[in-house]
C-alpha positions in Angstrom: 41.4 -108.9 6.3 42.1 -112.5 4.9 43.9 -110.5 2.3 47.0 -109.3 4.4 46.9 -112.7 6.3 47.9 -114.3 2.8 50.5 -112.0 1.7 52.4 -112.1 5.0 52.0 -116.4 4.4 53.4 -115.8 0.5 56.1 -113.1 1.4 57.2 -115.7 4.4 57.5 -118.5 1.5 59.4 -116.1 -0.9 61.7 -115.3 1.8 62.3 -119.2 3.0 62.7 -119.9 -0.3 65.0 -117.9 -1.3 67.8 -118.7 1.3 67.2 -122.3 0.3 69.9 -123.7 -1.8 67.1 -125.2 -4.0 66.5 -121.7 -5.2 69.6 -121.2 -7.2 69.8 -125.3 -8.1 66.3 -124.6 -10.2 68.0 -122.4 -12.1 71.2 -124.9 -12.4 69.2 -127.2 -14.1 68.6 -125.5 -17.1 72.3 -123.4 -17.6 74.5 -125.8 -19.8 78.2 -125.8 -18.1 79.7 -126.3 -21.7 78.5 -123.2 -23.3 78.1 -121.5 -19.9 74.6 -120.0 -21.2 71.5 -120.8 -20.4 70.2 -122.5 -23.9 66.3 -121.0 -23.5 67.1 -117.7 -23.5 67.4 -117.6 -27.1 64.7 -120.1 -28.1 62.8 -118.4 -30.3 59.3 -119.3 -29.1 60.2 -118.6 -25.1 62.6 -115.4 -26.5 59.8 -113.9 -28.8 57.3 -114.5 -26.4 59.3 -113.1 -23.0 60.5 -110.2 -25.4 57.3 -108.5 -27.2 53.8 -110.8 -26.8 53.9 -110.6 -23.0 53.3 -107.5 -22.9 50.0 -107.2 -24.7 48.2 -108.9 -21.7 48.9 -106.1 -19.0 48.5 -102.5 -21.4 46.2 -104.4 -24.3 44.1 -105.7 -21.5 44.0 -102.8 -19.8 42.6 -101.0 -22.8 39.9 -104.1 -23.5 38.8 -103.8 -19.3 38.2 -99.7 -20.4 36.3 -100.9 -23.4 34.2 -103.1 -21.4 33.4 -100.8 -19.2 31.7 -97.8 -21.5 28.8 -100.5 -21.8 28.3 -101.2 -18.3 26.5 -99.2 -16.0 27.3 -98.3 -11.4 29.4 -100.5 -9.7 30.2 -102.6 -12.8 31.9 -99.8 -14.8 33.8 -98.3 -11.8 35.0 -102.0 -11.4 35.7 -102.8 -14.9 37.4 -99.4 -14.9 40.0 -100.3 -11.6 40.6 -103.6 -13.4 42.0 -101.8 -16.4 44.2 -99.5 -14.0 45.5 -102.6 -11.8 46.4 -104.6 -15.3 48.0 -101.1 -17.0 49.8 -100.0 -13.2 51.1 -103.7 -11.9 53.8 -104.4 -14.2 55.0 -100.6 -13.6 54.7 -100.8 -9.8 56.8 -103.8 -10.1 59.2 -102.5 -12.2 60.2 -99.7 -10.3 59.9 -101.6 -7.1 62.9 -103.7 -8.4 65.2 -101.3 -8.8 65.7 -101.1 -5.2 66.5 -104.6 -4.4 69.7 -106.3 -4.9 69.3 -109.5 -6.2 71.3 -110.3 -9.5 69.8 -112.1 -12.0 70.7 -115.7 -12.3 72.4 -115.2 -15.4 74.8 -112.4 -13.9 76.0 -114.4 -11.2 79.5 -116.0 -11.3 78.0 -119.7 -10.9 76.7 -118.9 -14.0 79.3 -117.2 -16.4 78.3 -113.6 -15.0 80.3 -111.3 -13.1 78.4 -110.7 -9.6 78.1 -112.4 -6.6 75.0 -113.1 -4.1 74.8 -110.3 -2.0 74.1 -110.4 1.8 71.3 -107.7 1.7 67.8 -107.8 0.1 67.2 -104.0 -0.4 69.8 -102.6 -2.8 72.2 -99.4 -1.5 69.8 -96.8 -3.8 68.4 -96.6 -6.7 70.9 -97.2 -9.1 72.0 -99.7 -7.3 68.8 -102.4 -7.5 69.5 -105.3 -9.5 66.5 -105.2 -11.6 65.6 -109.0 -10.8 63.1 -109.1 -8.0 60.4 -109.1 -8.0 59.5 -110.6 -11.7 57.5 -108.8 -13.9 56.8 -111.1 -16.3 55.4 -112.9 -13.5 53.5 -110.0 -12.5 52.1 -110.1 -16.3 50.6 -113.7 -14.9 49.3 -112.8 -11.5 47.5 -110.0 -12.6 44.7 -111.6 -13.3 44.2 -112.5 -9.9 42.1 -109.3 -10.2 39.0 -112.1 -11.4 39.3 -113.2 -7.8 38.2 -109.5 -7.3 35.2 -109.5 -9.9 33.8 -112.3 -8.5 34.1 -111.0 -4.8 31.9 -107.9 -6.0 29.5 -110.5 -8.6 29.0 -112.6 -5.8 30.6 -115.7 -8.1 32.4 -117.9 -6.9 33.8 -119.4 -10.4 34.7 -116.2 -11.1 36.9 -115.6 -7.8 38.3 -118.8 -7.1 38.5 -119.5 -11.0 40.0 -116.2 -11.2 42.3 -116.5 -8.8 43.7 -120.0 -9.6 43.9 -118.1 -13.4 45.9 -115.4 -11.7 48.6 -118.0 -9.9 48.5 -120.5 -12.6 49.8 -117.5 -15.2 51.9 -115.8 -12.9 54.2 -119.0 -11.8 53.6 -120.5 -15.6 55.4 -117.0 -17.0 57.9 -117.4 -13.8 59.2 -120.3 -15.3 59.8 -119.4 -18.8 61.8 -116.8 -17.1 63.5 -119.4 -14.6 64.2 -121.8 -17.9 65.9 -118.5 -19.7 68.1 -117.5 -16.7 66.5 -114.4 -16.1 64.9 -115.4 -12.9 65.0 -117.6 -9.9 61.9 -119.2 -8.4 61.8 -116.5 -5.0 61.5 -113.6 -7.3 58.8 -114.9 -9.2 57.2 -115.7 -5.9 57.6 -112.3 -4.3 56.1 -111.0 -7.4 52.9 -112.9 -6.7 53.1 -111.5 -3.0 53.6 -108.1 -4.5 50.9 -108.3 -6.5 48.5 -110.1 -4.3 49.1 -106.9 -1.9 48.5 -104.5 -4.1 45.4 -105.6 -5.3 44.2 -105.6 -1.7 44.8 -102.4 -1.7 43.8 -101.5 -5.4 40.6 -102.9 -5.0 39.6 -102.0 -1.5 36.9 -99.4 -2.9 35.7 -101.2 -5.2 34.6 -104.1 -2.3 33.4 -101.1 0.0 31.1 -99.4 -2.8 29.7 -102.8 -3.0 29.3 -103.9 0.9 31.5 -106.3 0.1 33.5 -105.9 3.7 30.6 -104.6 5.8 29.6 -106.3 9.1 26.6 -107.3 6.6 27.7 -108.1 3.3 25.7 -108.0 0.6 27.5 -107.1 -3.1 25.4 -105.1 -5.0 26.0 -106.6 -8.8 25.6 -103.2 -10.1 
């Protein structure tokens, strides 16, 4: 499938990327050398929103996409149904996934005023060893809705799946960079986020694409 074809292109970029000195001078940019903080992490817009509105678009979503559902009938409301579990299970997939890598955020690192250095591995010794940085889940709160790419597969639209998906990458990398501005972040673990995620919705909506001979030798989506 096209599907796995694009996550091994995006995981190659994360990886690239983040062995790139580039990765680290994004991040540079925005820490102040004369406070040694990094002033957006307590703006109170970027803060407020990173700390408690964020959230609302994965688990409130989720509850809308269940709402929906109840007045849809077939293929629709088991679609409408997986949305609400990809937006609700995402950001919890990520988070645990993260606890078994071992890159540092930016903001603990000793370029930065922090105490930790870049290690040499990518997956972390166990789990209370992870670093809790990559991938991002407040990226993952963006790329989610790369699960519209997915409606419109099965609706047979394509403003819906190409809208949806430019939606998806546009939020994703957008909430990425609030992160990247506040320290919290560099621009490879936002990007393995969206790889993450891009994956898992492969995978997450598989069924959903069979019910509706979306991947059969003759495709014809059913709209339900």
């Amino acid at each position: 499938m096209h599907s796995f074809l694009v996550f091994g292109l995006w995981a190659a970029l994360a990886a690239w990327w983040q062995q790139q000195s580039g990765d680290l001078a994004l991040s540079a940019y925005f820490y102040d050398t004369a406070t040694q903080q990094f002033p957006y992490a307590l703006q109170p817009f970027i803060y407020a929103f990173g700390k408690y509105w964020i959230w609302f678009l994965p688990f409130a979503g989720a509850a809308v996409w269940l709402a929906l559902a109840q007045s849809q009938q077939n293929i629709t409301r088991s679609l409408y149904r997986r949305v609400a579990g990809f937006f609700f299970s995402a950001p919890l997939l990520v988070g645990g996934l993260k606890q078994f890598t071992a890159m540092p955020r930016p903001m603990h690192l000793l370029e930065f005023g922090g105490d930790r250095i870049m290690p040499s591995t990518f997956w972390a010794s166990g789990f209370a060893e992870g670093a809790g940085a990559l991938p991002s889940v407040h990226a993952t709160c963006g790329f989610i809705f790369m699960a519209f790419y997915y409606i419109g597969w099965v609706r047979q639209s394509t403003v819906w799946r190409w809208g949806g998906l430019a939606l998806g990458v546009a939020l994703g990398l957008g909430f990425g960079f609030l992160r990247i501005m506040q320290g919290y972040h560099t621009l490879s673990q936002v990007l393995w986020a969206g790889a993450v995620v891009w994956l898992y919705a492969s995978l997450w909506f598989l069924p959903s694409l069979k019910q509706a001979g979306c991947i059969s030798l003759a495709p014809r989506c059913d709209r339900g």
